[in-house]
SEPA-129271 format. One record per atom (N, C-alpha, C, O, CB): residue number from 1; residue in one letter; atom name; x, y, z. Coordinates in steps of 0.05 Angstrom, whole numbers, plus 32768, in hexadecimal, padded with zeros to 4 digits. Glycine has a CB too. Layout:
REM residues N
pos, code, site, c1, c2, c3
NUM, a, CA, X, Y, Z
...
//
This chain:
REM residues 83
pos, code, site, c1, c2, c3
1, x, N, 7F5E, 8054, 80BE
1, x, CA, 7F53, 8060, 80A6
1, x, C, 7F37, 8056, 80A1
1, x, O, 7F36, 803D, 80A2
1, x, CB, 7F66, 805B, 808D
2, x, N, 7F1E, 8062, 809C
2, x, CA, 7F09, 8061, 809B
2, x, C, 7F00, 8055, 807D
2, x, O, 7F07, 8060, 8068
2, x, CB, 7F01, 8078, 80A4
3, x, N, 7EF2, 8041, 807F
3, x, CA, 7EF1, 8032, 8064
3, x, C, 7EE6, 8043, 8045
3, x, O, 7EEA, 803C, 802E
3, x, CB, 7EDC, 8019, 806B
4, x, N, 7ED8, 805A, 8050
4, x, CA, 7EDB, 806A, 803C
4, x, C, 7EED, 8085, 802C
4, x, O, 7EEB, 8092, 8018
4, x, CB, 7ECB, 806E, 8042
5, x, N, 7F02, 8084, 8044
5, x, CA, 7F1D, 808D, 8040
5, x, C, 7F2E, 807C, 802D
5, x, O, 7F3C, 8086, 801B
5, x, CB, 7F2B, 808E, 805C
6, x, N, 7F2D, 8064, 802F
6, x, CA, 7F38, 8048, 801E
6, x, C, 7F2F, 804F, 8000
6, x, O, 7F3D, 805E, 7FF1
6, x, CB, 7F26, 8026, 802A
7, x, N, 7F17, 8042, 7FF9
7, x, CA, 7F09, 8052, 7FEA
7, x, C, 7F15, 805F, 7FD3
7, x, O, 7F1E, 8055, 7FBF
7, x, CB, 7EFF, 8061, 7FF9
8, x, N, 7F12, 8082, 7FDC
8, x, CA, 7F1A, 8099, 7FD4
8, x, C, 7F35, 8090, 7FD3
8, x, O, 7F38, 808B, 7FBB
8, x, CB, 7F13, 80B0, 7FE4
9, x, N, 7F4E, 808B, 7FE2
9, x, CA, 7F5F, 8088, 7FDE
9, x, C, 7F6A, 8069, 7FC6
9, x, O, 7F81, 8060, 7FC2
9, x, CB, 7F64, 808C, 7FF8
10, x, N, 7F5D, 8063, 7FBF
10, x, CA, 7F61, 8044, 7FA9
10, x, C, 7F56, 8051, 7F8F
10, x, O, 7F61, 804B, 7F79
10, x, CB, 7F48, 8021, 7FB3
11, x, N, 7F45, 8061, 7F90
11, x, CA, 7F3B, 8070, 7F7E
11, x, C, 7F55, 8083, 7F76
11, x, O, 7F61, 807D, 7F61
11, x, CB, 7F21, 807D, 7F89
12, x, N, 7F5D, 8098, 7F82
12, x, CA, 7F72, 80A3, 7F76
12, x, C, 7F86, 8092, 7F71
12, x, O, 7F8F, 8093, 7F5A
12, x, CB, 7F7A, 80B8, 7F82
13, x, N, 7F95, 807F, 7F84
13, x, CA, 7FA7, 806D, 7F70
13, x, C, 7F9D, 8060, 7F60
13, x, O, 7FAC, 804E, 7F59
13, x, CB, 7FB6, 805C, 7F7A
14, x, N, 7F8D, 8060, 7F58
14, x, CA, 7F88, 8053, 7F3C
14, x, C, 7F8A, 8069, 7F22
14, x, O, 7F8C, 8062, 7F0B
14, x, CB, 7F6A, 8046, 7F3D
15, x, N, 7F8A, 8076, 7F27
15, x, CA, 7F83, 8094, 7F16
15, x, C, 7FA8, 809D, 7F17
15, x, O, 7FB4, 809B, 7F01
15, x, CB, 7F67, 80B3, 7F2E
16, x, N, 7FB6, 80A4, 7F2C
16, x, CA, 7FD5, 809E, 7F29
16, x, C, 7FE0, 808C, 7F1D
16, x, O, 7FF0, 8096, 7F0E
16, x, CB, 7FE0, 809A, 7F3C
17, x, N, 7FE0, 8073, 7F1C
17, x, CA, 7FE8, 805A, 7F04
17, x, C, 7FDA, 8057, 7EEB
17, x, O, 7FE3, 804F, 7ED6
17, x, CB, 7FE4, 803D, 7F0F
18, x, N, 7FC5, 8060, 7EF1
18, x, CA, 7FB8, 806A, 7ECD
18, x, C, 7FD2, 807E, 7EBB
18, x, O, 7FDE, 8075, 7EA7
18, x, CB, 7F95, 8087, 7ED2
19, x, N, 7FD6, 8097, 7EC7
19, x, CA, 7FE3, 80B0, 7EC5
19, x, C, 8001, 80A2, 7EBC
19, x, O, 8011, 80A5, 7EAA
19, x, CB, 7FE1, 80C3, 7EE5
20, x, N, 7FFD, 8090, 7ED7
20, x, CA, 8022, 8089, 7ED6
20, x, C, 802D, 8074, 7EC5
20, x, O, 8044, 8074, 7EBB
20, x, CB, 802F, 807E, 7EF2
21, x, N, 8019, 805F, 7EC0
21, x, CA, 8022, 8052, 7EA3
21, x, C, 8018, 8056, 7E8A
21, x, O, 8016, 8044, 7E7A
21, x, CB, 8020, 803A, 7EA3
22, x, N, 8011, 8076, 7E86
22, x, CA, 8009, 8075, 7E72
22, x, C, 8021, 8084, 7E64
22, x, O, 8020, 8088, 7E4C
22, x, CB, 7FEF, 807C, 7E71
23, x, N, 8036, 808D, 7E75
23, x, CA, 8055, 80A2, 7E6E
23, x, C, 8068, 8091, 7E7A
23, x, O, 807E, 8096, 7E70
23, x, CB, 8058, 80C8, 7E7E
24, x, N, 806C, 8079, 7E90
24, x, CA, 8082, 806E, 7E92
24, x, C, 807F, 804E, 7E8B
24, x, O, 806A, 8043, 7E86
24, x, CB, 808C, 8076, 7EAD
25, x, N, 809B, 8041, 7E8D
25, x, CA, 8094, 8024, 7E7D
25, x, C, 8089, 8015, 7E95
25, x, O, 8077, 8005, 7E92
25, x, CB, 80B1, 8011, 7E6E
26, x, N, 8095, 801A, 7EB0
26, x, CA, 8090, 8012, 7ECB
26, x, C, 808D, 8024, 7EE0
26, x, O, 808D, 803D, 7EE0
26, x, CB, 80A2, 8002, 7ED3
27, x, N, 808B, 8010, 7EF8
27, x, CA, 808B, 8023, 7F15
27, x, C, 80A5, 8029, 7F1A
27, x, O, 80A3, 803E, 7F26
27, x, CB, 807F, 8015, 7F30
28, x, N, 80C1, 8022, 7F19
28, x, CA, 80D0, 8013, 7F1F
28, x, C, 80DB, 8031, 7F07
28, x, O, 80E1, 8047, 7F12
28, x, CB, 80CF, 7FED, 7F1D
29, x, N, 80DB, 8030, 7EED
29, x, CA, 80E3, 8046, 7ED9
29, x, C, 80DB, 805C, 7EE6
29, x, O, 80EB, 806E, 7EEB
29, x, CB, 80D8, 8045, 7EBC
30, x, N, 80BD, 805D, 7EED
30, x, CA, 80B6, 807D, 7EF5
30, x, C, 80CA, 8084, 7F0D
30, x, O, 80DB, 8096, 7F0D
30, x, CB, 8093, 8082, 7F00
31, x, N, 80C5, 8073, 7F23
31, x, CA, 80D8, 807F, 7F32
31, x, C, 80F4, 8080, 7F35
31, x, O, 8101, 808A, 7F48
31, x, CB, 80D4, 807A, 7F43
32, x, N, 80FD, 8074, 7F22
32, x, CA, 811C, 807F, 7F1E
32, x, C, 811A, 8091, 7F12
32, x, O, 8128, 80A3, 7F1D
32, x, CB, 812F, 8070, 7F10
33, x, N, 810F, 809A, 7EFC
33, x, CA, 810E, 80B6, 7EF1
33, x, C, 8104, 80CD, 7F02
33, x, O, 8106, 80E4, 7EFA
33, x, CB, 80FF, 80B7, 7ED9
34, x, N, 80F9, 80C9, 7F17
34, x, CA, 80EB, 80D5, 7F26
34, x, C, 80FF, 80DB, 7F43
34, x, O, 80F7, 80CB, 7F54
34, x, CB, 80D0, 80C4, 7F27
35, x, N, 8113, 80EB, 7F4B
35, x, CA, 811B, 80E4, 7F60
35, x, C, 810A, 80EA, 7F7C
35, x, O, 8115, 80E7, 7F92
35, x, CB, 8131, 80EC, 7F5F
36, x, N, 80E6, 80F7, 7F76
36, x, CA, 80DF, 80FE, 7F83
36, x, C, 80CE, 80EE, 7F9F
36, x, O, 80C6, 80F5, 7FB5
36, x, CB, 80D9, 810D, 7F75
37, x, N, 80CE, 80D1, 7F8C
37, x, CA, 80BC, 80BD, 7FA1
37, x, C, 80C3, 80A2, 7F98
37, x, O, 80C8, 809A, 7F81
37, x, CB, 8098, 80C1, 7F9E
38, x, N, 80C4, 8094, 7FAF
38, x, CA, 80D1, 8078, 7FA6
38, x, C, 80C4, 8066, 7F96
38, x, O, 80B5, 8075, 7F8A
38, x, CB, 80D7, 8068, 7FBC
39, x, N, 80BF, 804F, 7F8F
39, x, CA, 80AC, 803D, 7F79
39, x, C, 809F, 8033, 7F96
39, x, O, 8087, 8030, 7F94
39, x, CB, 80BE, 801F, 7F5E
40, x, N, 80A8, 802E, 7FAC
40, x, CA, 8092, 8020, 7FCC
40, x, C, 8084, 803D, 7FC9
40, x, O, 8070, 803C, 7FBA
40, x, CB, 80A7, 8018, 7FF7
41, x, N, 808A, 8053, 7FD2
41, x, CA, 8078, 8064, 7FD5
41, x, C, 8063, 8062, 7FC5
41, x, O, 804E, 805E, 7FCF
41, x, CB, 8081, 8079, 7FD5
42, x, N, 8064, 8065, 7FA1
42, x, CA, 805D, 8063, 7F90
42, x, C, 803D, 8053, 7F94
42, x, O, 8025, 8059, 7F94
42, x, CB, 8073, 8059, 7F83
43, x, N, 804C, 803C, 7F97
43, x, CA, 803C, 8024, 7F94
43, x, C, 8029, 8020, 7FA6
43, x, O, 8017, 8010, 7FA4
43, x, CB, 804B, 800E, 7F94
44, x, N, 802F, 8030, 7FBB
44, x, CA, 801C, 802F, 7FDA
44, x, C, 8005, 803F, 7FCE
44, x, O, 7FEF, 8035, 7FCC
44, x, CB, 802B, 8040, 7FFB
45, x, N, 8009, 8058, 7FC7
45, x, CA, 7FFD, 806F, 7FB7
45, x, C, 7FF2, 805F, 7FAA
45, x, O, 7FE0, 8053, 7FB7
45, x, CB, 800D, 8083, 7FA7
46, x, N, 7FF6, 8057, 7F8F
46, x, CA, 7FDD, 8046, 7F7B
46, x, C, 7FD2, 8034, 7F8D
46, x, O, 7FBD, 803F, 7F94
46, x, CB, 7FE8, 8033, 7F5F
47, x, N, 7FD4, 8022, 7F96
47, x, CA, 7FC0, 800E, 7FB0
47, x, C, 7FAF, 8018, 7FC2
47, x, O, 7F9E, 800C, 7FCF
47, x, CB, 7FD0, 7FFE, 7FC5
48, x, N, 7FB5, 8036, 7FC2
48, x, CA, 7FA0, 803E, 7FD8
48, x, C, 7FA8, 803A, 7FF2
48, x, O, 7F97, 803E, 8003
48, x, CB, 7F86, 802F, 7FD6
49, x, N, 7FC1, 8032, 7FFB
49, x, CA, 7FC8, 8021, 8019
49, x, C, 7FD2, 8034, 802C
49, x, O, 7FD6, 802F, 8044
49, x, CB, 7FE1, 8007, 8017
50, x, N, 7FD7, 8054, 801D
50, x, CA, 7FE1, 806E, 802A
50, x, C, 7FCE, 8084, 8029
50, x, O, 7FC0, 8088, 8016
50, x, CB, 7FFA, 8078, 801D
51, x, N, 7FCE, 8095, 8042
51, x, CA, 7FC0, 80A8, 8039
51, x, C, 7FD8, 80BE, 803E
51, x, O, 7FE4, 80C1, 8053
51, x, CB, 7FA4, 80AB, 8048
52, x, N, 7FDD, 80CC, 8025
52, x, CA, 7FF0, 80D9, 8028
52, x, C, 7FEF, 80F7, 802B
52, x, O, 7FD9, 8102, 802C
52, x, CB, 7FFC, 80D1, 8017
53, x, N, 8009, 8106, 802D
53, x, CA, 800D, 8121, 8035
53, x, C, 8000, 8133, 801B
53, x, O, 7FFC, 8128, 8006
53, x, CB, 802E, 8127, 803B
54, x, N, 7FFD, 8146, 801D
54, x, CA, 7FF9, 815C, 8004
54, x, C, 8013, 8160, 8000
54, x, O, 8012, 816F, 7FED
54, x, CB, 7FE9, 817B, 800A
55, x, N, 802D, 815D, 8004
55, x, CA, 8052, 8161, 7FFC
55, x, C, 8051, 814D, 7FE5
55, x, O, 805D, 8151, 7FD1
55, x, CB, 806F, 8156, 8017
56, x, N, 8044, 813D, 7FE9
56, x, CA, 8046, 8123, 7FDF
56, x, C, 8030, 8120, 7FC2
56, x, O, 8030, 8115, 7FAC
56, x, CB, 803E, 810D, 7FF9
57, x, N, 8023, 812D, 7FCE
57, x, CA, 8007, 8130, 7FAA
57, x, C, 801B, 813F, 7F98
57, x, O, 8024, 8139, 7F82
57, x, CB, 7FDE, 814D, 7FAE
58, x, N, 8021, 815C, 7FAD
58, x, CA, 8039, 8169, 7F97
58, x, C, 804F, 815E, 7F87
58, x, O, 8055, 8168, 7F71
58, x, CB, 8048, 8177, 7FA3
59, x, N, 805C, 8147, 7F93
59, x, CA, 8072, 813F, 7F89
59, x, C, 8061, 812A, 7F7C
59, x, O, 8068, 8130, 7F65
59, x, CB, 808C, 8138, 7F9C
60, x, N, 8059, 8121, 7F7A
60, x, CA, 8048, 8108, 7F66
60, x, C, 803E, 811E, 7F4F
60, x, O, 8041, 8114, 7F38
60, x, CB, 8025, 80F4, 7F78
61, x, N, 8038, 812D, 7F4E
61, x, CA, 8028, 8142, 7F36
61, x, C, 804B, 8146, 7F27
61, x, O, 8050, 8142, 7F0F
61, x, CB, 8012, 816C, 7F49
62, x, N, 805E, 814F, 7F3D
62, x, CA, 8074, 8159, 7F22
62, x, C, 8082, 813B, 7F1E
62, x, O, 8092, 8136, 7F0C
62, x, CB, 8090, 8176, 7F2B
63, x, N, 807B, 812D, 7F2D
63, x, CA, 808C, 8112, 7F1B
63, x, C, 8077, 8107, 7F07
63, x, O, 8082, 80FA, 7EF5
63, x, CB, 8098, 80F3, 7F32
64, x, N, 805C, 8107, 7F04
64, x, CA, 8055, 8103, 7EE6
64, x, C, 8059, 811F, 7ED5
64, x, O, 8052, 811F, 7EBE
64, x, CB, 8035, 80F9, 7EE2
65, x, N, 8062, 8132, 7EDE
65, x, CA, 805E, 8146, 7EC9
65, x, C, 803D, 8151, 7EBF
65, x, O, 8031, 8153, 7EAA
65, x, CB, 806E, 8137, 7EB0
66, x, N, 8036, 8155, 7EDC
66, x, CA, 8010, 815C, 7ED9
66, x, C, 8015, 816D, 7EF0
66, x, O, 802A, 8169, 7EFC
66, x, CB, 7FF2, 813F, 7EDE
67, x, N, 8003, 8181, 7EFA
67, x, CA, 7FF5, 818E, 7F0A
67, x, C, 7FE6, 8184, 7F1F
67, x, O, 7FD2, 8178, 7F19
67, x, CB, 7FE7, 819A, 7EFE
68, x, N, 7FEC, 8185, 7F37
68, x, CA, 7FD3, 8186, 7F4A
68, x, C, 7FBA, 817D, 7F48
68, x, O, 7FAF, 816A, 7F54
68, x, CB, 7FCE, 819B, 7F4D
69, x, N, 7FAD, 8194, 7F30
69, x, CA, 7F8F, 8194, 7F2D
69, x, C, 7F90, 817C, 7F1D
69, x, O, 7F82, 816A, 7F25
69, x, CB, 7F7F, 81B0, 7F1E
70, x, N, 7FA2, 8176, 7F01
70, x, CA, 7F9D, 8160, 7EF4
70, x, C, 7F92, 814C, 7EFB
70, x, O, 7F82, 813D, 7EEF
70, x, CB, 7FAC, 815A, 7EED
71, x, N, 7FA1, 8149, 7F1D
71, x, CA, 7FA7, 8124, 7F24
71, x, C, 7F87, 8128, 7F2D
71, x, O, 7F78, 8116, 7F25
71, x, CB, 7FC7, 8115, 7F45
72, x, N, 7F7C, 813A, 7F3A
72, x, CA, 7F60, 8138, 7F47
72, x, C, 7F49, 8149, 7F37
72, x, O, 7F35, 8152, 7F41
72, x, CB, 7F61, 8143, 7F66
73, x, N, 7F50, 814A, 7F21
73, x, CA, 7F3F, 814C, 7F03
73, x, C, 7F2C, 8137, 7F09
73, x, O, 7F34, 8125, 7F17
73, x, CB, 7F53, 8145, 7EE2
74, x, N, 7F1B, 8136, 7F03
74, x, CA, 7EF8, 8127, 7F04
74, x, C, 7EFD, 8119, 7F21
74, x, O, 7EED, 8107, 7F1B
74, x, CB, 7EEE, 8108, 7EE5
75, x, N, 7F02, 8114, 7F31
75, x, CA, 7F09, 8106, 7F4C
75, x, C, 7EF2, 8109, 7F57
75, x, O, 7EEB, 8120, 7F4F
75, x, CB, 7F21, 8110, 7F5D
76, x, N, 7EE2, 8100, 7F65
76, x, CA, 7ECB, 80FE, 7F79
76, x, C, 7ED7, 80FE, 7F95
76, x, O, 7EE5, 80EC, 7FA1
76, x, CB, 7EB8, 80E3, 7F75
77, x, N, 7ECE, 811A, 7F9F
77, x, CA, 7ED6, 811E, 7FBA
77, x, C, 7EC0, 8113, 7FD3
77, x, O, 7EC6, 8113, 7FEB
77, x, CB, 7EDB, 813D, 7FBC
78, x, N, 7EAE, 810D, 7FCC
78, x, CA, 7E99, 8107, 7FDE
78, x, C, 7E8F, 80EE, 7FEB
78, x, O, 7E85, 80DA, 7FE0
78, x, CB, 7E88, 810E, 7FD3
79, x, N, 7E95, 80F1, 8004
79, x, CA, 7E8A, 80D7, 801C
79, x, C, 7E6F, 80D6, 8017
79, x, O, 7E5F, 80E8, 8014
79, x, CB, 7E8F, 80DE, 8040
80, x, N, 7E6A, 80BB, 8019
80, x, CA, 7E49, 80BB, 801F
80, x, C, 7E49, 80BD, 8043
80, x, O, 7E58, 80B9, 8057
80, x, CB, 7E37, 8096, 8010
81, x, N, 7E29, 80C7, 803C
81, x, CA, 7E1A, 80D1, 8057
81, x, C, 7E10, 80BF, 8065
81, x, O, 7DFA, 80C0, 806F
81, x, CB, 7E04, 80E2, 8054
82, x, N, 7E1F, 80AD, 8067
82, x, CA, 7E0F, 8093, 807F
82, x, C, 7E0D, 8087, 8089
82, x, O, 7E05, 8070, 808A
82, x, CB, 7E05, 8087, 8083
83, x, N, 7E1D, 80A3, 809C
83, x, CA, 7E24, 8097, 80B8
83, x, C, 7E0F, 80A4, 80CA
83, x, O, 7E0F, 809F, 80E2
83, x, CB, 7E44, 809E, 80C2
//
């Protein structure tokens, strides 16, 4: 994984655990209520340590109860040029 893949990816988990403790008490609560992703999955996701599937954005959008577009609402998609 390319260090600016890292990055982008630490950036959206951070923006997922924003989301996610701001409606559950824990990681550990969300994903028991959640039978859609484990609290390891979870947690890999907020750290940035996965780069994951689009199955997987989906099921993270309906286990907070948000959309798609929500989770990547203001998100910065852009690599710098310099390479």
């Amino acid at each position: 994984m390319q260090d600016e893949d890292k990055v982008l990816l630490k950036q959206f988990g951070e923006k997922i655990r924003e989301i996610r403790t701001s409606r559950f008490s824990s990681l550990n609560n969300f994903a028991f209520n959640s039978s859609l992703l484990t609290s390891a999955t979870v947690s890999r996701i907020e750290n940035g340590n996965v780069d994951f599937k689009f199955s997987t954005l989906i099921k993270l959008s309906n286990a907070l109860n948000v959309t798609p577009s929500e989770l990547l609402k203001n998100f910065n998609f852009q690599y710098n040029d310099n390479e």
